[in-house]
C-alpha positions as CSV (number, residue, x, y, z in Angstrom):
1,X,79.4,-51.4,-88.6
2,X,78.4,-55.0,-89.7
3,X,79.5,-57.1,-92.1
4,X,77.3,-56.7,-95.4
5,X,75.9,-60.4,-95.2
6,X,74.5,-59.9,-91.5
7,X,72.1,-56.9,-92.6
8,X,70.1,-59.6,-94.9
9,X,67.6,-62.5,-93.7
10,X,66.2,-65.0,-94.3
11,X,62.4,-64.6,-93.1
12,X,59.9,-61.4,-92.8
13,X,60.3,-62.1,-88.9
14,X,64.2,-62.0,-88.8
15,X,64.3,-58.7,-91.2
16,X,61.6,-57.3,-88.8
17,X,63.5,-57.4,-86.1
18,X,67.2,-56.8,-87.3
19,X,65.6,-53.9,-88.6
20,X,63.9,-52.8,-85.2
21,X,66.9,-53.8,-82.9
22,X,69.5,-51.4,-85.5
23,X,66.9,-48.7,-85.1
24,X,67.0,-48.8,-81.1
25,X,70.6,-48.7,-81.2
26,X,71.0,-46.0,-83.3
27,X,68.4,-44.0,-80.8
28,X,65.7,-43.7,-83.2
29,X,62.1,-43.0,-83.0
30,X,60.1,-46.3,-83.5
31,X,56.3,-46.7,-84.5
32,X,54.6,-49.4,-85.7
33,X,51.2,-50.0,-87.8
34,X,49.9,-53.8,-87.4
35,X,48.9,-55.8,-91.1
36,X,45.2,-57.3,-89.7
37,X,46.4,-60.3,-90.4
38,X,49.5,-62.9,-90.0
39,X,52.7,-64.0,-91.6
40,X,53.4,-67.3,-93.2
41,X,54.8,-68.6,-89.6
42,X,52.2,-66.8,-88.0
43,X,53.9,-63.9,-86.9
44,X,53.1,-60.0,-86.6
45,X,53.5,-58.0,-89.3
46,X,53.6,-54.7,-89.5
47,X,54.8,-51.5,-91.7
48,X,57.3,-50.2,-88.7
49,X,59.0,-46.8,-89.0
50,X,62.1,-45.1,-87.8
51,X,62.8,-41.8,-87.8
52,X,66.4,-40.2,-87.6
53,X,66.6,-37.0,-86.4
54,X,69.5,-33.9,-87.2
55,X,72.2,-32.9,-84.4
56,X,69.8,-30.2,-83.6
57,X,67.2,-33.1,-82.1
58,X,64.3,-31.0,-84.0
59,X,62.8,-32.4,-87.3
60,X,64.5,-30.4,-90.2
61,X,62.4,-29.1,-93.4
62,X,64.3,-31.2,-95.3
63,X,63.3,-35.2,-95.4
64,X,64.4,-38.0,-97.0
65,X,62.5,-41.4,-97.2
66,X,64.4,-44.7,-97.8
67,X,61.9,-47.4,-98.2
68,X,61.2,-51.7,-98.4
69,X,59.0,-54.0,-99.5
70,X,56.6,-52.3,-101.8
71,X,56.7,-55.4,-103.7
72,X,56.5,-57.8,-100.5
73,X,59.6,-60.4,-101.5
74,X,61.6,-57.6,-102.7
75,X,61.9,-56.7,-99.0
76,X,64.6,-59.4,-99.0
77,X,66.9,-57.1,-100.3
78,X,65.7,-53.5,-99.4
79,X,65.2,-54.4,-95.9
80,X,69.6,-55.3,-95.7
81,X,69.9,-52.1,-97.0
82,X,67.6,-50.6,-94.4
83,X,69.2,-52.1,-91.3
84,X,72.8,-51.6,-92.7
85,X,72.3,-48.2,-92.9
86,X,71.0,-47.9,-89.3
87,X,74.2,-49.7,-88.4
88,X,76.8,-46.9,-90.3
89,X,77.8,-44.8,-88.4
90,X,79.6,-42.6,-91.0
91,X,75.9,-42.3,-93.0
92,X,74.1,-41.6,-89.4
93,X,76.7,-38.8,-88.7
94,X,77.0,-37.5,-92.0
95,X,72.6,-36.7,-92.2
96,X,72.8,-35.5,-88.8
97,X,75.3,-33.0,-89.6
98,X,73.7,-32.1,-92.6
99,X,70.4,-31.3,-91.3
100,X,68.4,-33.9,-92.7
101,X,65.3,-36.0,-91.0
102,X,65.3,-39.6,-92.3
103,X,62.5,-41.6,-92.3
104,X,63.0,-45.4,-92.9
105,X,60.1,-47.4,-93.8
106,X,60.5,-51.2,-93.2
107,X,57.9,-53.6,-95.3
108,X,55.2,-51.1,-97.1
109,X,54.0,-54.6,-97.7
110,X,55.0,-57.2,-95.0
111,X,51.9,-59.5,-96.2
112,X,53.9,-60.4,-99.3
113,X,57.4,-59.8,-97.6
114,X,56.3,-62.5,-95.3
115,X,54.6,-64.9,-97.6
116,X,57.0,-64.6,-100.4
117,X,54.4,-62.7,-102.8
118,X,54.9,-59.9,-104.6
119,X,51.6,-59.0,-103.7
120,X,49.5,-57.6,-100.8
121,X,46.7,-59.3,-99.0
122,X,44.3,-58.4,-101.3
123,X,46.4,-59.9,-104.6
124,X,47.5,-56.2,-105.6
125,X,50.3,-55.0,-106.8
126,X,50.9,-52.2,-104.6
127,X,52.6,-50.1,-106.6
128,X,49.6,-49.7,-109.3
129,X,47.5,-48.8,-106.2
130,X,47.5,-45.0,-106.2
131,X,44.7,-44.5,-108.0
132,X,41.6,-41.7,-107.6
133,X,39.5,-44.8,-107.5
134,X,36.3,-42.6,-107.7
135,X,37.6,-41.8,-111.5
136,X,37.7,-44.3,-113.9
137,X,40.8,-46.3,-113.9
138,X,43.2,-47.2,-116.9
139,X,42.2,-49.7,-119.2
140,X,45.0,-52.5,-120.1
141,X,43.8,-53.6,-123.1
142,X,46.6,-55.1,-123.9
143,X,46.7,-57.6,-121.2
144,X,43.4,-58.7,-122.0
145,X,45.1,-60.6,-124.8
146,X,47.4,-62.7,-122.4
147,X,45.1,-62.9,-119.3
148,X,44.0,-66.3,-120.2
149,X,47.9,-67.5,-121.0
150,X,49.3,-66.0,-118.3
151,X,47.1,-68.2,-115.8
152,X,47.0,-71.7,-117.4
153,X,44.6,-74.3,-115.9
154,X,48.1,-76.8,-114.6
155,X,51.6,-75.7,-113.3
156,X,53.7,-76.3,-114.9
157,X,52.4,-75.0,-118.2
158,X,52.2,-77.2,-121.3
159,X,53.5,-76.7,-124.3
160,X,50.8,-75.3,-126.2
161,X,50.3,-72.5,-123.4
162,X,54.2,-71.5,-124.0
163,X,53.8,-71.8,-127.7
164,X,51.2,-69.3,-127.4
165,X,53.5,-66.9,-125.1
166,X,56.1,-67.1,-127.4
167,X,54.1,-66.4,-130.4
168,X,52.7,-63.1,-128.9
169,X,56.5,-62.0,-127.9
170,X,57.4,-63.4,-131.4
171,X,54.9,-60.8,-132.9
172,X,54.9,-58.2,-130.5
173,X,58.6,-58.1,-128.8
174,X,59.7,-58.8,-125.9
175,X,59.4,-55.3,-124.2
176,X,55.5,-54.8,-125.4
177,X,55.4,-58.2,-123.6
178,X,56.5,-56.7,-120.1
179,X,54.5,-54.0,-121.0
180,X,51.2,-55.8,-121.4
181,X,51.8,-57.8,-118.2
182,X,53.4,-55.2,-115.9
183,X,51.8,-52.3,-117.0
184,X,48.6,-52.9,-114.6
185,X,45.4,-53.5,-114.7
186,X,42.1,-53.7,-113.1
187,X,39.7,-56.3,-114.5
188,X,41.7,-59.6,-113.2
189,X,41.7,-60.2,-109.8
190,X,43.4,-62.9,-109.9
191,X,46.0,-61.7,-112.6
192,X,49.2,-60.5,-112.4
193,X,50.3,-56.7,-111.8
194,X,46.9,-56.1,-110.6
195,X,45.9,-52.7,-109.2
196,X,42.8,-53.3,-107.4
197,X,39.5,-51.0,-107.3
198,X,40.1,-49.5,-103.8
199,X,43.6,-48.7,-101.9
200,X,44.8,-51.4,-100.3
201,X,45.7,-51.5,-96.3
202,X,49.2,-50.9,-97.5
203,X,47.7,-47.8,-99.4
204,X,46.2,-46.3,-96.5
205,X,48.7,-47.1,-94.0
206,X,51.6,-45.2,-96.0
207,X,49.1,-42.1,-96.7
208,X,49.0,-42.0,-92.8
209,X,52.8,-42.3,-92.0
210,X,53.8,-40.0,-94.7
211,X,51.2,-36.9,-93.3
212,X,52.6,-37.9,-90.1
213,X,55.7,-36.2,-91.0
214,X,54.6,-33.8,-93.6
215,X,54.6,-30.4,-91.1
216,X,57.1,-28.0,-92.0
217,X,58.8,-30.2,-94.4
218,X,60.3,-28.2,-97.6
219,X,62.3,-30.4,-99.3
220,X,61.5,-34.4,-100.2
221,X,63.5,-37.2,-101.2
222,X,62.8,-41.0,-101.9
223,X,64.5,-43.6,-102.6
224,X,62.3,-46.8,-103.1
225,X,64.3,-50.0,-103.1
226,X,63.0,-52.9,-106.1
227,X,64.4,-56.1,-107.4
228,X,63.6,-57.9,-110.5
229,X,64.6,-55.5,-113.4
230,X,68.3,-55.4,-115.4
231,X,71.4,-56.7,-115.1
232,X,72.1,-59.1,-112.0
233,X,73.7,-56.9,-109.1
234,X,72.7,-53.7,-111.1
235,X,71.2,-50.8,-109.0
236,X,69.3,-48.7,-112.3
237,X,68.1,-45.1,-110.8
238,X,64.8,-44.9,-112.2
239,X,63.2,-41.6,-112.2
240,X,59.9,-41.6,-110.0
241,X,57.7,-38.6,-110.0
242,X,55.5,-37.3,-112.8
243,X,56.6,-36.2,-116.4
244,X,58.1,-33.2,-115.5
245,X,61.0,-32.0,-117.4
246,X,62.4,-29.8,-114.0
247,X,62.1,-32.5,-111.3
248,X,63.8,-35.1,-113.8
249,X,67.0,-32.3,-114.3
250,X,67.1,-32.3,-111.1
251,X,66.9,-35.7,-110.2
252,X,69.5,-36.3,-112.6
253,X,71.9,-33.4,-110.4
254,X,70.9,-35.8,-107.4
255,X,72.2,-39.2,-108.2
256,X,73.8,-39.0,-111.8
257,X,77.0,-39.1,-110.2
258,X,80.1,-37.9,-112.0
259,X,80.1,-37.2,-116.2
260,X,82.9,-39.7,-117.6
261,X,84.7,-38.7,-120.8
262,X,82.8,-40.1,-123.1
263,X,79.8,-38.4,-121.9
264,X,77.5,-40.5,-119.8
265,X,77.1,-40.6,-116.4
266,X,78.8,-42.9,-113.5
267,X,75.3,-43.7,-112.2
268,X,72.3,-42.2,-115.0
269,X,69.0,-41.7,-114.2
270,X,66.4,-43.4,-116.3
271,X,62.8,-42.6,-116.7
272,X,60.0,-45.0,-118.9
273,X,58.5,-41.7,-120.1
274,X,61.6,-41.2,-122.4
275,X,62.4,-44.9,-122.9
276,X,65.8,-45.2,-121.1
277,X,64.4,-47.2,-118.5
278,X,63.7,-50.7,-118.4
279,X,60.7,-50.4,-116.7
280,X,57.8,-50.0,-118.7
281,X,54.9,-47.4,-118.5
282,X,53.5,-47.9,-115.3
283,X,49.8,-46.7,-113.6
284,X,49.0,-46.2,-110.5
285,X,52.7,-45.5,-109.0
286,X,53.1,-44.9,-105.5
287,X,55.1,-41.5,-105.6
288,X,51.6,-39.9,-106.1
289,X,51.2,-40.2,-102.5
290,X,54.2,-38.3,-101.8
291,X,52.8,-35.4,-104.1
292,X,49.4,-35.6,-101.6
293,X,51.4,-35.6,-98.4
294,X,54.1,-32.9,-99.2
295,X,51.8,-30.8,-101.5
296,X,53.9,-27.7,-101.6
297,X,57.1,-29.3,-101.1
298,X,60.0,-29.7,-103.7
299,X,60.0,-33.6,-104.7
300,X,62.7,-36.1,-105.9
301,X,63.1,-39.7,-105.9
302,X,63.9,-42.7,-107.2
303,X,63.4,-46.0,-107.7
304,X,66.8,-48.4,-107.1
305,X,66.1,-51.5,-109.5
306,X,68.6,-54.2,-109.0
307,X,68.7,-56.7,-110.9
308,X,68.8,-60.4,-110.2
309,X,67.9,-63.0,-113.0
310,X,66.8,-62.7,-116.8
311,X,63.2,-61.4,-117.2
312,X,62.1,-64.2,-118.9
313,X,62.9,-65.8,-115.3
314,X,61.3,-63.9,-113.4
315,X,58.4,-63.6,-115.5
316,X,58.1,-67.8,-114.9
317,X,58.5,-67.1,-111.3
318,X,55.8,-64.4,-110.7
319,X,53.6,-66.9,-113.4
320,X,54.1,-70.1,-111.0
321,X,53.5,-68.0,-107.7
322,X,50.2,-66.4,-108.8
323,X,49.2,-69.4,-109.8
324,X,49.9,-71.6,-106.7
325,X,48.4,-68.6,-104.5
326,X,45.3,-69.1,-106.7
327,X,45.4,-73.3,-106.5
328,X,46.3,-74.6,-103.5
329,X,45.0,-77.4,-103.4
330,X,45.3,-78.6,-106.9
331,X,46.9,-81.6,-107.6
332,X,49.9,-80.3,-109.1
333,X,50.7,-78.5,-105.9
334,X,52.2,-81.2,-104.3
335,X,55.1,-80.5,-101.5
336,X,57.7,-80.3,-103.8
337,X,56.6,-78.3,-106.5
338,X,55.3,-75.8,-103.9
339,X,58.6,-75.4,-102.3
340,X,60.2,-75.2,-105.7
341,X,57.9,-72.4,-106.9
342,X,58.6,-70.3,-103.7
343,X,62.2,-70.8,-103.9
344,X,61.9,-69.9,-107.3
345,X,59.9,-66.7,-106.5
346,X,62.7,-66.0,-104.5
347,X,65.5,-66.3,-106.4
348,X,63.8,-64.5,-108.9
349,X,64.0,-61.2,-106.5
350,X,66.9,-61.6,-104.4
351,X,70.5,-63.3,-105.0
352,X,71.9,-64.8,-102.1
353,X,75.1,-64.4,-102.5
354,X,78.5,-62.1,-100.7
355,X,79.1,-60.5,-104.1
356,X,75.3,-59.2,-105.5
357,X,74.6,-58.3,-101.3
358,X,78.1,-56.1,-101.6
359,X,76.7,-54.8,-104.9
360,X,73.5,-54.0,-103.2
361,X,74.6,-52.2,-100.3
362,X,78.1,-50.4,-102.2
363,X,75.3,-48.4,-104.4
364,X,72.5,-47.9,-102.1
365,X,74.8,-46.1,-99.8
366,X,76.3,-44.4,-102.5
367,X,72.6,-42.6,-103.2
368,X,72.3,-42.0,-99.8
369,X,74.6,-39.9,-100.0
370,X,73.8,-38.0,-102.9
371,X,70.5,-37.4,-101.7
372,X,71.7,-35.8,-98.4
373,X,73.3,-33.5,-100.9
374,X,71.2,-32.8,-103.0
375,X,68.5,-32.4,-100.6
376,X,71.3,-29.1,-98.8
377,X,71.7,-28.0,-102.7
């Protein structure tokens, strides 16, 4: 075991390989798939795998999948989770006993791990991605109306611009704000929450991993580990599959945790098509590749949302990063507010402190082993 703090880093390169050293120590099968391009220091980056076999040494039908870095600098926090898992012993022993394969996947998108976007490569938001893009795609009409104030012309934005934000939220809400911007959509490339018009490398490479391990597999469970939404420290359980009223029961058996007395759960599932979660709607969600991989297997997952900072915050955050990925050489990117605006970006998805890192890890282990269970029930 490790302490809690050492299974977090700083950098893309330092999670890469705290996550690929506690995987060879553990004795598990490694692979790698190389991003075509460099990280911000110019290192490799890569989507790297490890694969944790039962006792028996044989791939069991039942799998579960604990995943980082969808949303690049969210990897800050999913990948600790990831390579403090591989260092538990109890959690290693208590899978193998229980017949379960687990698959970890380190950086789905190292690009933005690496470079502190939230992004891939290609400025998309990989978890709108999962599109039949030879259909036509959703339509965000809403966001048309704050494409233009979302991406003002200087950074920091003046006051008319935030007038104009707050007017909208004023008239609107602040939840059919998020909405409009984190819904996705597909006519700014350069916007925020953007879901592209093709699948991204990050799209592809998953497809491939996930078929990889799809023979004989029965049973599938995911856990998909965010940052950005709810309280600070908060790990919500956010259903992810599609609107079906079965796999969200069962979901709910999964990781609900125990019923208190006054009727709710220890640790509830939520789910944005009833309006419990505080996610909005979302398009384009990756879970769809699960449902093409494991076509006639039973699926359940979640997404674990911790939170960090008011959304108001992080909205800024994502604002001023898009922005100076889109203006780098504009005067107003000097030195200093480029470092601010990354530090910002960070801060805005991961808390760097002992407590919220305790917080982390306490409930991501805590659905680990849930899903081991559920996955024999």
């Amino acid at each position: 075991m490790i302490e809690v703090g050492a299974a977090f880093s700083s950098t893309y390169a330092e999670a890469r390989i705290k996550f690929l050293e506690a995987a060879a120590i553990a004795g598990l099968q490694i692979n790698s798939f190389n991003h075509p391009l460099l990280g911000k220091d110019g290192e490799t980056l890569a989507m790297d795998t490890a694969l944790q076999l039962p006792a028996s040494g044989k791939a069991s039908d039942k799998l579960l999948i604990l995943s980082s870095a969808c949303h690049g600098v969210e990897g800050y926090c999913g990948s600790g989770v990831q390579t403090y898992a591989l260092h538990d012993a109890e959690w290693l022993a208590h899978a193998r006993a229980h017949d379960v394969t687990v698959l970890y996947i380190h950086a789905l998108n190292p690009y933005g791990f690496s470079h502190i976007r939230r992004t891939t490569h290609e400025n998309v938001d990989l978890n709108r991605n999962f599109h039949d893009f030879s259909k036509p795609l959703p339509v965000n009409a809403a966001y048309r109306e704050v494409a233009e104030m979302l991406m003002p012309d200087h950074w920091p934005p003046n006051a008319d611009n935030m007038a104009l934000l707050q007017a909208y939220i004023a008239k609107h809400g602040e939840f059919a704000f998020q909405a409009a911007v984190s819904g996705g959509q597909h006519e700014y490339p350069k916007g925020l929450f953007y879901g592209g018009v093709a699948p991204t490398w990050s799209n592809v490479t998953l497809r491939s991993v996930l078929s990889q391990h799809a023979s004989g597999v029965n049973k599938v469970g995911w856990i998909d580990l965010h940052t950005g939404l709810g309280p600070s420290g908060l790990g919500e359980r956010i259903f992810a599959g599609k609107n079906d009223a079965v796999a969200l029961a069962r979901t709910r058996r999964w990781w609900a945790g125990a019923q208190k007395e006054d009727g709710t759960y220890e640790t509830p599932i939520t789910s944005f098509y009833d309006g419990t979660s505080t996610s909005a709607k979302l398009t384009g969600l990756m879970w769809s590749a699960a449902d093409d991989a494991f076509p006639n297997a039973e699926y359940t997952a979640i997404a674990m949302e911790y939170g960090t900072v008011p959304q108001l915050q992080v909205s800024m955050a994502l604002r001023a990063e898009n922005w100076l990925h889109h203006n780098p050489t504009h005067p107003d990117a000097t030195p200093t507010m480029t470092r601010k605006i990354k530090q910002d970006m960070l801060d805005a998805f991961f808390t760097n402190t002992d407590n919220w890192k305790t917080q982390i890890i306490t409930q991501a282990r805590q659905s680990l082993f849930q899903a081991v269970a559920g996955l024999n029930s």
